[in-house]
C-alpha positions, 0 to 999 in steps of 0.5 A: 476430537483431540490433536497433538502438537509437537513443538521443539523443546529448546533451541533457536526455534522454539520460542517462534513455534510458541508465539506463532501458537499464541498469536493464532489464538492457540495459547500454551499454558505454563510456558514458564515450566514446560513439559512434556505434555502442555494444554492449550487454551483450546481444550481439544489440542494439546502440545508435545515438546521434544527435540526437533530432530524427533518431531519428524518421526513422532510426527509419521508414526502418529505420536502427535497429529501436527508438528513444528520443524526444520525441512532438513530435519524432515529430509534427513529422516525420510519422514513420511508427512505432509508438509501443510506450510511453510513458517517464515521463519528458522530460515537455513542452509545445509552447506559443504564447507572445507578449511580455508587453506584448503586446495578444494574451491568446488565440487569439482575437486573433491577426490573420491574417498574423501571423509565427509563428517556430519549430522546429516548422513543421509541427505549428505550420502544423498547430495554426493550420489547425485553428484556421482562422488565416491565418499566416506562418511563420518558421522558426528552428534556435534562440533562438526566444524572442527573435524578437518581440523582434528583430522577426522574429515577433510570436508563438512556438511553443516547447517547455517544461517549466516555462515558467520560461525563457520567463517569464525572457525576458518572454514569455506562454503564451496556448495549449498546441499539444501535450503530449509526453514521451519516447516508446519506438518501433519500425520497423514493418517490425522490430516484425513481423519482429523482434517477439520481441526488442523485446517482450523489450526492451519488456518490460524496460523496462516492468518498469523503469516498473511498478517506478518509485515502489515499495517490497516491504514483507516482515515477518513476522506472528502468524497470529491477526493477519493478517487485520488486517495484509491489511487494512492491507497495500495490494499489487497483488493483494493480500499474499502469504503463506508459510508460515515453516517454523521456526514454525508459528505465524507466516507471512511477508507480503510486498506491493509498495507505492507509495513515498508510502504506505510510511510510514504502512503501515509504522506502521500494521503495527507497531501490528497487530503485526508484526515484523522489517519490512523495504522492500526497493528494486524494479528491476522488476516482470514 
């Protein structure tokens, strides 16, 4: 059964969505010369490249059976998906931004009419129904920041991940409309009629996720000391231990840790007294 991925074809996402194929074990030939249509190494899947602001869309009505894009790309286009997980990456916000010499510090002092310019035109009109706002909105394919300043908009919606490019252009967060990041998404004809597939690929790239951020700590231990050293020794369910068949005397522990803890777990374990310590990279945890 054939599946369809769309992936966004440039862009500050696209190289993320590509590796996290990858390091799911779902290869993408030819990533040097991207295509349109590009095969993977699993000869059942193929991938799609596109603009991300498509992917929702193409996505709803069919055109590919799973797709890798923003939330706020799928909140704007109402697109009617399901939404299988979140990636851990891409993270980033649609905020209200206004000049900073502006007289308009919240929400609160918005004047009804005022011109709103953005990308995002519904889940703007959206944010400001909510809030009981009467405003115009002007809609622009770009350079949205320099609106107030051209005198097409007194205020801005945006998206940022750091608020830096804003501030360089004199403007002011004064609300956050939506938090996004890079979300995995079906068809929801596809996930029932194709379910087993995506949930290989769902669990792919989930094992990829689960792995972000750890290490497998392996060593070898004294018997008498490895009450200690489970102690000391933090894992998801706890150490495994095995038996090393050349001493009885000795078992071999092993336990998957957070990267940040490596360090002291490590130190703490040679004091206990063990040896030939190794921290293994993880590329997934199924």
């Amino acid at each position: 059964m054939q599946l369809r991925i769309a992936l966004p074809s440039k862009g500050r996402i696209s190289d993320p969505a590509v590796k996290l194929l990858e390091k799911a074990g779902i290869g993408v030939k030819d990533t040097a010369n991207r295509k349109l249509f590009s095969e993977t190494y699993d000869e059942d899947i193929s991938v799609m490249f596109t603009r991300a602001a498509d992917i929702p869309e193409f996505v709803a009505d069919g055109a590919a059976d799973l797709g890798m894009t923003g939330l706020d790309l799928i909140e704007e286009n109402d697109a009617d998906v399901e939404i299988l997980e979140d990636l851990n990456f891409g993270r980033a916000n649609l905020v209200l931004a206004v000049p900073e010499d502006s007289r308009i510090y919240n929400i609160l002092d918005i004047d009804h009419d005022s011109l709103v310019a953005t990308e995002f035109p519904r889940l703007t009109e959206k944010y400001f129904k909510n809030k009981g706002i009467n405003v115009k909105i002007v809609e622009l394919s770009g350079s949205t920041e320099i609106a107030p300043f051209i005198g097409i908009a007194d205020i801005i919606t945006d998206i940022t991940s750091t608020g830096t490019t804003l501030k360089m252009n004199h403007l002011k967060i004064i609300d956050t409309i939506l938090k996004s990041s890079i979300k995995l998404i079906a068809n929801k004809k596809s996930f029932k009629e194709k379910n087993d597939k995506i949930e290989a690929v769902r669990t792919g790239i989930r094992g990829v996720l689960d792995a972000e951020g750890k290490k497998l700590v392996m060593m070898n231990v004294d018997k008498e000391a490895l009450e200690d050293v489970k102690k000391a020794m933090p894992g998801l369910t706890g150490p495994t231990v095995s038996q090393v068949l050349s001493n009885n005397e000795i078992v071999a522990v092993h336990a998957v840790v957070d990267e940040q803890e490596v360090f002291n777990t490590v130190n703490k374990l040679k004091k206990i007294g063990a040896r030939d310590i190794l921290v293994v990279p993880i590329e997934r945890i199924i």
